[in-house]
Chimera marker file (.cmm) of the C-alpha trace (Angstrom):
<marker_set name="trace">
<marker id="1" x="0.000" y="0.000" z="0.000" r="1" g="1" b="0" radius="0.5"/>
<marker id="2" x="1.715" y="3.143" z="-0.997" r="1" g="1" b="0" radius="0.5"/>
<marker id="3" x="-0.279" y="6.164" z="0.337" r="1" g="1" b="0" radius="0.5"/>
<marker id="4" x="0.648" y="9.363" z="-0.543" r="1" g="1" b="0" radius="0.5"/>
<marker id="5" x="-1.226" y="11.674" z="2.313" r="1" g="1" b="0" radius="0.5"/>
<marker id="6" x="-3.631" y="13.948" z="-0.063" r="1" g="1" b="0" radius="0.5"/>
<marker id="7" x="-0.695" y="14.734" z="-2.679" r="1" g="1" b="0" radius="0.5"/>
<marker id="8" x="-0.144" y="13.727" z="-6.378" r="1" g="1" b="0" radius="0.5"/>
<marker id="9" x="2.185" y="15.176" z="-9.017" r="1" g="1" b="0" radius="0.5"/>
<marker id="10" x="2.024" y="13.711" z="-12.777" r="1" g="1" b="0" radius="0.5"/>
<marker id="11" x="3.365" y="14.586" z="-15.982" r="1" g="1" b="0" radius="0.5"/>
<marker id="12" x="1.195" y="17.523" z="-17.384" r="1" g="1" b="0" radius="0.5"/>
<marker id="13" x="-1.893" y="16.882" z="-19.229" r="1" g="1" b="0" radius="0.5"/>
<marker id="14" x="-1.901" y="12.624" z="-18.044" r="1" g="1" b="0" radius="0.5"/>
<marker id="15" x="-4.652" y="13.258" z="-15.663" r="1" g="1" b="0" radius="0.5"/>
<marker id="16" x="-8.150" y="15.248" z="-15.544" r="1" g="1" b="0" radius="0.5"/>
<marker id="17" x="-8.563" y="14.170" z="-12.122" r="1" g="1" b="0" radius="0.5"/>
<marker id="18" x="-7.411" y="12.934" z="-8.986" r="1" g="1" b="0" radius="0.5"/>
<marker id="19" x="-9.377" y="10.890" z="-6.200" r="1" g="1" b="0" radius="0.5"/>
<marker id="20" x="-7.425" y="11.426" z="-2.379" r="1" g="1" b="0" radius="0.5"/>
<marker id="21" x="-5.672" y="8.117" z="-1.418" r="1" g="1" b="0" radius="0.5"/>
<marker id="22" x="-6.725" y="8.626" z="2.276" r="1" g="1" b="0" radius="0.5"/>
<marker id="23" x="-10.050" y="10.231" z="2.069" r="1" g="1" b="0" radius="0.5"/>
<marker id="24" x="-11.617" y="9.969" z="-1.794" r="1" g="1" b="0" radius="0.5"/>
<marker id="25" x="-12.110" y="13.235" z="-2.301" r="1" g="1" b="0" radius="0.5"/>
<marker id="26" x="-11.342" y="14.606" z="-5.578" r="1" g="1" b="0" radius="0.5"/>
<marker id="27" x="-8.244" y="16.933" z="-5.467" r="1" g="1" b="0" radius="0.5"/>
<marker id="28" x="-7.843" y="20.661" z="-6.467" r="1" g="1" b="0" radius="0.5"/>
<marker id="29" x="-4.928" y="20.703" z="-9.244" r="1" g="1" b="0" radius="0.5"/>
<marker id="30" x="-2.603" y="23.328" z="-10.098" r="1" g="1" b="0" radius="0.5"/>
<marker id="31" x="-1.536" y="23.030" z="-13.958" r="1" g="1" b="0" radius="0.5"/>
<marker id="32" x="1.851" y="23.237" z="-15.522" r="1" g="1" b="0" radius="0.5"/>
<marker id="33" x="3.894" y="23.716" z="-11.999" r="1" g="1" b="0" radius="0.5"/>
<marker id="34" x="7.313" y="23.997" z="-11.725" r="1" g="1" b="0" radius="0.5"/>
<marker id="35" x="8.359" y="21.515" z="-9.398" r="1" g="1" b="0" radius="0.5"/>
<marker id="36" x="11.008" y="18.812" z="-8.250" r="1" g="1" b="0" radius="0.5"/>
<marker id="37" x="10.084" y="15.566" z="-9.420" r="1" g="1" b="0" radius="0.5"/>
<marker id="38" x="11.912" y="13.499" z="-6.931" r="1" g="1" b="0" radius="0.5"/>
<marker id="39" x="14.005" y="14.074" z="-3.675" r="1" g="1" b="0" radius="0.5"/>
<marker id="40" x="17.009" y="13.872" z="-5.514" r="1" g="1" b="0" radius="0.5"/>
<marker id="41" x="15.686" y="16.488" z="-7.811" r="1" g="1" b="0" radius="0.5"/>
<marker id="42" x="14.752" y="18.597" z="-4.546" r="1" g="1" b="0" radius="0.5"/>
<marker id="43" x="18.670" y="18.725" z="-3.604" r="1" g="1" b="0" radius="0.5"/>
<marker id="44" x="19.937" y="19.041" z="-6.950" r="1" g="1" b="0" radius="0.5"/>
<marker id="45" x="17.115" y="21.914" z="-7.914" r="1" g="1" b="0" radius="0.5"/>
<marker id="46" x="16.022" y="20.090" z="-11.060" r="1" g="1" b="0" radius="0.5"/>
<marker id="47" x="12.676" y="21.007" z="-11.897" r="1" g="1" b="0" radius="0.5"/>
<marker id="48" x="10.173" y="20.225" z="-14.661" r="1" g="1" b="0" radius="0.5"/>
<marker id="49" x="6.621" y="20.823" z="-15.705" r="1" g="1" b="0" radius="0.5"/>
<marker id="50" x="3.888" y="18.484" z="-13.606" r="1" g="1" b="0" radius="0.5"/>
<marker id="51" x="0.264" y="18.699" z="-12.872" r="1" g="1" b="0" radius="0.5"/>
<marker id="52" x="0.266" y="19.024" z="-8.852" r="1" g="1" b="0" radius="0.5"/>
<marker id="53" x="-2.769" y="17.640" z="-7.194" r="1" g="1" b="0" radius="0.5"/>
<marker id="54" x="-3.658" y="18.125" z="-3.273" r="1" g="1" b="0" radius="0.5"/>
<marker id="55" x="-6.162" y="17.330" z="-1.386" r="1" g="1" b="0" radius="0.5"/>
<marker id="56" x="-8.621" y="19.965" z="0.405" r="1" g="1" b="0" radius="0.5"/>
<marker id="57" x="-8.377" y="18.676" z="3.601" r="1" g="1" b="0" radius="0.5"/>
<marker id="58" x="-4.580" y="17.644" z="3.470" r="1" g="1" b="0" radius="0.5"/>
<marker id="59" x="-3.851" y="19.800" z="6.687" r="1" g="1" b="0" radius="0.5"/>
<marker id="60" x="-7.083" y="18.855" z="8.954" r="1" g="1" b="0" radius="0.5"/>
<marker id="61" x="-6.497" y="16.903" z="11.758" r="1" g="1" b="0" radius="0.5"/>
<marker id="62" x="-8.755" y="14.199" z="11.038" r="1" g="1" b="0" radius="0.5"/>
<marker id="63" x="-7.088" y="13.441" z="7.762" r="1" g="1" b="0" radius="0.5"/>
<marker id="64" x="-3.751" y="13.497" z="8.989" r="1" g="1" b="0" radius="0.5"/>
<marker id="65" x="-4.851" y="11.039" z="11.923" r="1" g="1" b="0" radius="0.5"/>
<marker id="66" x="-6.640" y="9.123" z="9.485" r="1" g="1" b="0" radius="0.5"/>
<marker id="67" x="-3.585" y="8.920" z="7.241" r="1" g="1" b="0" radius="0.5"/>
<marker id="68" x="-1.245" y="8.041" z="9.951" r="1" g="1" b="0" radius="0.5"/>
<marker id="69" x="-3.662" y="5.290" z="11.069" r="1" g="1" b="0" radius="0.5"/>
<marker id="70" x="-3.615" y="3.770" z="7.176" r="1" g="1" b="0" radius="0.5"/>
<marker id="71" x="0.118" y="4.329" z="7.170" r="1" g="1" b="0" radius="0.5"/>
<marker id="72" x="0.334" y="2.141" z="10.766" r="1" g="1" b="0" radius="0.5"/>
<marker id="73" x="-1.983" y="-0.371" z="9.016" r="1" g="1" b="0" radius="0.5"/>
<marker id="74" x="0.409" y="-0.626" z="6.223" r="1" g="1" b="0" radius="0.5"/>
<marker id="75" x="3.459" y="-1.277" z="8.268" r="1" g="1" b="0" radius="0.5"/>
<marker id="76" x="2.061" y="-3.306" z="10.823" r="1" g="1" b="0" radius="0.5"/>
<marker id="77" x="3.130" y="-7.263" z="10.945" r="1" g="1" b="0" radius="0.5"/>
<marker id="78" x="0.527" y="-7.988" z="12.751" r="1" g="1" b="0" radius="0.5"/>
<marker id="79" x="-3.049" y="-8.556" z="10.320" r="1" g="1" b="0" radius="0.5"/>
<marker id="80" x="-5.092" y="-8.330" z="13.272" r="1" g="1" b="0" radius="0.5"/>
<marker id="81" x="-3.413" y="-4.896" z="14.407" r="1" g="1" b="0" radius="0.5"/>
<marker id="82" x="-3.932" y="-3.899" z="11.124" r="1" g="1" b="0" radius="0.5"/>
<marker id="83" x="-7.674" y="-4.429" z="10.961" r="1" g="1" b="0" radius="0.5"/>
<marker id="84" x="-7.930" y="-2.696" z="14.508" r="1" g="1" b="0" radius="0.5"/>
<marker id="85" x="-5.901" y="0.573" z="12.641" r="1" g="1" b="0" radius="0.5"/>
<marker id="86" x="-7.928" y="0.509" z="9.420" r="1" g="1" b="0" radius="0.5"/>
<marker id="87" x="-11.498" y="0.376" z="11.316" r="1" g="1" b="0" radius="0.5"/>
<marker id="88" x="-10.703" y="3.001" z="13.452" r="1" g="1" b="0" radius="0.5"/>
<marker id="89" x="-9.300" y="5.289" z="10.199" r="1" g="1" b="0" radius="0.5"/>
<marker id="90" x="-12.415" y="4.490" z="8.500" r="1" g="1" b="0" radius="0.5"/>
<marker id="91" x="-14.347" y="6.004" z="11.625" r="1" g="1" b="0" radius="0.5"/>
<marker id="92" x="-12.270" y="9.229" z="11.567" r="1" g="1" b="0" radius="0.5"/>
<marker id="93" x="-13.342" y="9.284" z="7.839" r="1" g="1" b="0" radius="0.5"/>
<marker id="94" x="-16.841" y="8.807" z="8.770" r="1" g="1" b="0" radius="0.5"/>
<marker id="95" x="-17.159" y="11.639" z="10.935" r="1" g="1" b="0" radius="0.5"/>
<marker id="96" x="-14.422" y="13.787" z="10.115" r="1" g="1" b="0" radius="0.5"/>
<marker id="97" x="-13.532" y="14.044" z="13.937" r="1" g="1" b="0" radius="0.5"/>
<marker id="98" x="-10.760" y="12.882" z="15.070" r="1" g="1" b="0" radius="0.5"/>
<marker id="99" x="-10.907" y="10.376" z="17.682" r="1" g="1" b="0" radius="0.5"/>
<marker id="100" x="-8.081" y="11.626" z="19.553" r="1" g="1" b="0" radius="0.5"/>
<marker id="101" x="-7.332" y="14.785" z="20.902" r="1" g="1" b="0" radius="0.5"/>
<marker id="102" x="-3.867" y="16.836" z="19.852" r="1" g="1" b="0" radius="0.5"/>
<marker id="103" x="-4.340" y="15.831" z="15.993" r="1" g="1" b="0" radius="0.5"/>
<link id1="1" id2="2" r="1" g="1" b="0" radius="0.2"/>
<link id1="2" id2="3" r="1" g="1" b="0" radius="0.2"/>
<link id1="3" id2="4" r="1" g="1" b="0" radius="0.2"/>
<link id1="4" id2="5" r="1" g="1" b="0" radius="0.2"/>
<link id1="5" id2="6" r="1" g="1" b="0" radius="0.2"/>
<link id1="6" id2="7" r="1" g="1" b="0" radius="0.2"/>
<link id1="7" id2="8" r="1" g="1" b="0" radius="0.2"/>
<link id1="8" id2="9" r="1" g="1" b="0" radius="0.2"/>
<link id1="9" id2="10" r="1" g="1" b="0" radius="0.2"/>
<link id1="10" id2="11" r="1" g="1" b="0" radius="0.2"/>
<link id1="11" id2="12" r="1" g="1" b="0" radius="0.2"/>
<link id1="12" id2="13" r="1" g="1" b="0" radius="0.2"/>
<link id1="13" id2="14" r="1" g="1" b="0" radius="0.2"/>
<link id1="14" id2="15" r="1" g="1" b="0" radius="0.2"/>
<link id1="15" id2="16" r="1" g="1" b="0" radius="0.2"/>
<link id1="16" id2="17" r="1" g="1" b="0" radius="0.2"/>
<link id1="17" id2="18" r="1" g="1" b="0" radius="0.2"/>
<link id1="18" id2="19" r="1" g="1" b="0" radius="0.2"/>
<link id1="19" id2="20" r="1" g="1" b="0" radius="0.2"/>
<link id1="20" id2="21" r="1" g="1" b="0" radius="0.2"/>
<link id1="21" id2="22" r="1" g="1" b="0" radius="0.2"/>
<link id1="22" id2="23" r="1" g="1" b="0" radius="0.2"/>
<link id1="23" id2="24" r="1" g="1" b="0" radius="0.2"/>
<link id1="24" id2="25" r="1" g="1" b="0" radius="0.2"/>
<link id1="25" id2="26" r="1" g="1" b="0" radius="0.2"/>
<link id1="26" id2="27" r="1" g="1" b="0" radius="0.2"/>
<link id1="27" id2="28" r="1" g="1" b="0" radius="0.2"/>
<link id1="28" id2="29" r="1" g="1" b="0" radius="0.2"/>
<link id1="29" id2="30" r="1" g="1" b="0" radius="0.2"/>
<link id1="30" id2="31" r="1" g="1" b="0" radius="0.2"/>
<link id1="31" id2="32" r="1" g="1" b="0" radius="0.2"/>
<link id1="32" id2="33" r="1" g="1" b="0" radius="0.2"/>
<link id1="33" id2="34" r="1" g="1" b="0" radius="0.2"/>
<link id1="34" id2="35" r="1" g="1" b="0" radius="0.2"/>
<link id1="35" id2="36" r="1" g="1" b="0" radius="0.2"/>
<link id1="36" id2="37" r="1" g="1" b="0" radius="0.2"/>
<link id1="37" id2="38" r="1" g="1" b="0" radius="0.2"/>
<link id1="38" id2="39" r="1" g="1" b="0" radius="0.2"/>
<link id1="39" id2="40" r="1" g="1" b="0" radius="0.2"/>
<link id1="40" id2="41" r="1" g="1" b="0" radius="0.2"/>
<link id1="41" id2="42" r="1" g="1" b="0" radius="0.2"/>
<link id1="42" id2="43" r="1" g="1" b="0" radius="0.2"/>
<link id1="43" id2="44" r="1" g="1" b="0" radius="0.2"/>
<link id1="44" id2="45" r="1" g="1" b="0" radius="0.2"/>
<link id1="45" id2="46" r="1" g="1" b="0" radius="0.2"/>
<link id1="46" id2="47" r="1" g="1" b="0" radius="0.2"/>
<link id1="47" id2="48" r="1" g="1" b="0" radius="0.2"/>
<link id1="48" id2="49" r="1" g="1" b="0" radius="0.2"/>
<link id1="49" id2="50" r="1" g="1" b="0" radius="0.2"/>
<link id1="50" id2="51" r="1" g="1" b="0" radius="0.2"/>
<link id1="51" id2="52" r="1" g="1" b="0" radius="0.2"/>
<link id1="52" id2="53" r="1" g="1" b="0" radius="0.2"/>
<link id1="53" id2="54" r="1" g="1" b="0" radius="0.2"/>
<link id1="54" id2="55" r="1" g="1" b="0" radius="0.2"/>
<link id1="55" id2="56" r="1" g="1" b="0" radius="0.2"/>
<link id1="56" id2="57" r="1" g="1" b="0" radius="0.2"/>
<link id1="57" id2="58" r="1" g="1" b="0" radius="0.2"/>
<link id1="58" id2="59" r="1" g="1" b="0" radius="0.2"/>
<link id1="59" id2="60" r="1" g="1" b="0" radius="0.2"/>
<link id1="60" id2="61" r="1" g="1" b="0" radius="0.2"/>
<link id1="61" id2="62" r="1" g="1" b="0" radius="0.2"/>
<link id1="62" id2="63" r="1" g="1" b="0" radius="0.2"/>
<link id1="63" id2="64" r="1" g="1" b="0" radius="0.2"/>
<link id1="64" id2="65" r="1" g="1" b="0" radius="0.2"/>
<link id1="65" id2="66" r="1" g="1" b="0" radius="0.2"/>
<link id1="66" id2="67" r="1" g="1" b="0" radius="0.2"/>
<link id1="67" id2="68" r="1" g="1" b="0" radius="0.2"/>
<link id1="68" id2="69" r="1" g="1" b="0" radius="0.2"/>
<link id1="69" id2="70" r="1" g="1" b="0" radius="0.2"/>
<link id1="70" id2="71" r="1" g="1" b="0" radius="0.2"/>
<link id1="71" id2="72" r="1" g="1" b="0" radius="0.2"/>
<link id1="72" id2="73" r="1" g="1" b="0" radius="0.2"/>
<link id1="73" id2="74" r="1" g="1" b="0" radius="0.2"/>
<link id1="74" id2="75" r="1" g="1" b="0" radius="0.2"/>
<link id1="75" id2="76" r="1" g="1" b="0" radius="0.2"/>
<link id1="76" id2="77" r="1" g="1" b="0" radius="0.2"/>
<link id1="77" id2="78" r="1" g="1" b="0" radius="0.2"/>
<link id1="78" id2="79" r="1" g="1" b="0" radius="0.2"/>
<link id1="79" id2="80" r="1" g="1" b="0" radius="0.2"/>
<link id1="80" id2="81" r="1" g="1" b="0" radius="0.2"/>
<link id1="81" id2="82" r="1" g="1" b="0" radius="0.2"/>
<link id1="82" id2="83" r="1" g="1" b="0" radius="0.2"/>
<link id1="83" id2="84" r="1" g="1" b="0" radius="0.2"/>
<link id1="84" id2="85" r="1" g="1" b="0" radius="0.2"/>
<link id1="85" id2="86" r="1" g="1" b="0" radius="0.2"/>
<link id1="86" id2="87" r="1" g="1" b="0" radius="0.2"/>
<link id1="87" id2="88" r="1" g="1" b="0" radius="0.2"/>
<link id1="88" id2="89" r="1" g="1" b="0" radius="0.2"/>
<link id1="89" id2="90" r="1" g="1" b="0" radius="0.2"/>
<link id1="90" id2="91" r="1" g="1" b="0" radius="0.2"/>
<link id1="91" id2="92" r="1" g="1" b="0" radius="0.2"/>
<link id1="92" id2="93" r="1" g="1" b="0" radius="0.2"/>
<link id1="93" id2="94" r="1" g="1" b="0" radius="0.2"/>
<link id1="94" id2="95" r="1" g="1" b="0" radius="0.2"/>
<link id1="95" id2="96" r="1" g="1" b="0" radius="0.2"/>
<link id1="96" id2="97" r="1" g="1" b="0" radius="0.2"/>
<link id1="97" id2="98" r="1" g="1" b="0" radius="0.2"/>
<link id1="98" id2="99" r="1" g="1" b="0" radius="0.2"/>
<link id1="99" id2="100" r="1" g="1" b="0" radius="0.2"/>
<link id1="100" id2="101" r="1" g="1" b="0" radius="0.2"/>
<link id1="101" id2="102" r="1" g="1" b="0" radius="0.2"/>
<link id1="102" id2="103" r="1" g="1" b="0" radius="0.2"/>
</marker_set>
């Protein structure tokens, strides 16, 4: 599972639309940016043309929680731990509350 946390870039024009990997929502886009296309490209200052996508909620706290918990689903060895992460991210997505305070 490779979860990106509400941020997309692609080659210009390869893409009308993006759907959020943590929530589903469909992204606002910014057309033609310039921008680094890797983290090697961030240190080196390379840049080239891409279609940025971000989620709206990106920075709300029950998305981040709610990305973290997918993330700790993802990494977990454990399938039942996983399960027990995953339910409780699909709750925060359900209400858009976080279920834990300092989010």
């Amino acid at each position: 599972m490779n979860i990106k946390n509400g941020y997309v870039a692609r080659i210009p024009g390869t893409k009308k639309r993006e759907k959020c990997d943590v929530c589903n929502t469909i992204m606002d886009v910014e057309r033609n940016i310039d921008a680094p296309s890797s983290w090697g490209s961030i240190f080196s200052k390379n840049r080239m043309k891409q279609d940025c996508f971000t989620c709206p909620h990106r920075a709300d706290k029950w998305h981040r929680q709610a990305y973290t918990l997918q993330q700790n689903a993802a990494n977990t060895p454990s399938p039942h731990l996983a399960k027990i992460f995953l339910r409780e991210a699909s709750e925060v997505l359900d209400s858009r509350i976080p279920t834990k305070e300092n989010w």
